[in-house]
C-alpha positions in Angstrom: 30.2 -117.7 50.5 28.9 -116.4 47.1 27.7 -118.4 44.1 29.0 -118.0 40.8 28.3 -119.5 37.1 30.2 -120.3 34.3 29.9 -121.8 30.8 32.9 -123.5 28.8 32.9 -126.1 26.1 35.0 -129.4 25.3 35.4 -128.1 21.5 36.4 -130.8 19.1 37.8 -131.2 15.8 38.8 -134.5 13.4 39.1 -135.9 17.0 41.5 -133.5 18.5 40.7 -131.2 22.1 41.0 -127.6 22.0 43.2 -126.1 25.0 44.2 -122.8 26.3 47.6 -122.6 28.0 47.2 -119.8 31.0 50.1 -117.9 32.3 48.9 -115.2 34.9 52.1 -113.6 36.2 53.9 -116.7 36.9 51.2 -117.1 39.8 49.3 -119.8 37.8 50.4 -121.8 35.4 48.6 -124.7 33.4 46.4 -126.2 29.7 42.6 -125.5 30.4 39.1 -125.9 28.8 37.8 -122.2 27.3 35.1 -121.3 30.0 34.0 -118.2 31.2 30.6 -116.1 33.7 27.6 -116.1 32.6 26.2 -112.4 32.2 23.2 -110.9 32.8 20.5 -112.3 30.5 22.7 -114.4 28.6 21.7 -118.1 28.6 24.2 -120.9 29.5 24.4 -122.2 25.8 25.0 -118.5 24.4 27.6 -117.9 27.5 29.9 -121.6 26.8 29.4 -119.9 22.3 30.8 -116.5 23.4 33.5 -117.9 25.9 34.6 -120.3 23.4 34.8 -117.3 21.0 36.3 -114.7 22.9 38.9 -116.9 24.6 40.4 -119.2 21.7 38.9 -117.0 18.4 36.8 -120.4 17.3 33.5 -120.1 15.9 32.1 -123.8 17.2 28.7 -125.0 17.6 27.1 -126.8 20.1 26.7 -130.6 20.0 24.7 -131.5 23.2 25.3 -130.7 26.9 27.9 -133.0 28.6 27.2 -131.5 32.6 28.1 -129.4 35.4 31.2 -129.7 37.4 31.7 -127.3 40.9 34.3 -126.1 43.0 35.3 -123.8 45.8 38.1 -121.3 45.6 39.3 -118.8 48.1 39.3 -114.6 47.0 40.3 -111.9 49.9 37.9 -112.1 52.1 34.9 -114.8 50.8 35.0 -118.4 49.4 33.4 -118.5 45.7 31.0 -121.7 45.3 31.4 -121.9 41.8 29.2 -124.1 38.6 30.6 -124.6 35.3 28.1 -125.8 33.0 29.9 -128.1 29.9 28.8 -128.4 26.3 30.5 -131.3 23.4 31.5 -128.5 20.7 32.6 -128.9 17.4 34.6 -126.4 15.4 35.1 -126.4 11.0 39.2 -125.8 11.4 42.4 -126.2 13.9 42.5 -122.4 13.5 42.3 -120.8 17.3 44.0 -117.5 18.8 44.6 -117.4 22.5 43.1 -114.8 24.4 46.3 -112.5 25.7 44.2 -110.0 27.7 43.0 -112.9 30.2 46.8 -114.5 30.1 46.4 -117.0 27.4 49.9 -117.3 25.8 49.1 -120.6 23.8 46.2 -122.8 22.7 46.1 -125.9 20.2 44.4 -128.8 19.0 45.6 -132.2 20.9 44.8 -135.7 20.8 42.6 -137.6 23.7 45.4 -138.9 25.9 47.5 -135.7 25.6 44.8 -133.5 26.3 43.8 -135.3 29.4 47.1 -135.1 30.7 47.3 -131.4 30.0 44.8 -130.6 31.6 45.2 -128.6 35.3 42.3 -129.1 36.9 40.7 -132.8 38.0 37.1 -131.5 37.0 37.7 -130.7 33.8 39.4 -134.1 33.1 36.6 -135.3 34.0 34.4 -133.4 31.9 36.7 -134.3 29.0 36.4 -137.8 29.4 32.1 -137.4 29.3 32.7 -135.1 26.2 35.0 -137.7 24.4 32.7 -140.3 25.5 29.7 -138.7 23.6 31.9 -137.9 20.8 33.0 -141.1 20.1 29.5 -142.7 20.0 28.5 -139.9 18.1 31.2 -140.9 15.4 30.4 -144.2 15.5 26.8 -144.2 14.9 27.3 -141.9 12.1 26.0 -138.4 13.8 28.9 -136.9 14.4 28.2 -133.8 10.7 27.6 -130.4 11.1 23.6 -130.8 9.2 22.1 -133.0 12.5 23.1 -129.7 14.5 21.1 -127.6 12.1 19.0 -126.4 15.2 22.0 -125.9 17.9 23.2 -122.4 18.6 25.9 -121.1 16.2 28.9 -118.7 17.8 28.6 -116.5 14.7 24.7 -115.2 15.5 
């Protein structure tokens, strides 16, 4: 069994979930949180930035952390033990770009309930429902602006 670690973010704009729609040779098919492996010397909050980035062309900065979420999945030969370590994201726009060279064909903005439903995988429902969670007591208290981040990670640096 080997151990692997990734970083992804629940990125969130005037209320709305980004998600990637994957379609990897008709093999696997489904709406997904932007996540992606850590690499070597990159820390977990600079990993979930350039994931973010890379996979759906959004520029968001990091709120708080929300968790960690694991699973197991079979490869030829070995089982993968793997981490995903979630951060509450917020973008400035509803602009995002899927990925096509890791088989994202679509990505959008969509409310709460939607997005939950989208969503392929149980964990990441889960880790949904902590971000929105956050998000919404954010709102309500008033935190939820761009200057109480002023000393969170930006994707752009």
């Amino acid at each position: 069994m080997r151990e692997a670690t990734s970083c992804g973010g629940v990125v969130i704009y005037r209320g709305k979930i980004l998600l990637l729609y994957k379609s990897f040779k008709n093999r696997y098919e489904g709406w997904v949180l932007p996540k992606g492996t850590v690499e070597a010397g990159e820390e977990h909050e600079e990993t979930a930035l350039r994931e973010v980035r890379e996979e759906t062309g959004v520029s968001a900065k990091i709120v708080e952390y929300v968790g960690r979420s694991q699973y197991t999945f079979g490869v030829p030969g070995d089982i993968i033990n793997k981490s995903v370590y979630w951060y509450l994201m917020s973008a400035d726009s509803y602009y995002s770009k899927p990925q096509r060279e890791e088989y994202f064909v679509d990505s959008g903005y969509y409310k709460y309930h939607e997005a939950y439903h989208l969503l392929k995988f149980s964990n990441e429902r889960q880790m949904l429902e902590e971000a929105y969670h956050r998000y919404r007591y954010l709102k309500r208290n008033g935190k939820w602006k761009k200057e109480d981040w002023g000393n969170k990670r930006d994707s752009r640096q």
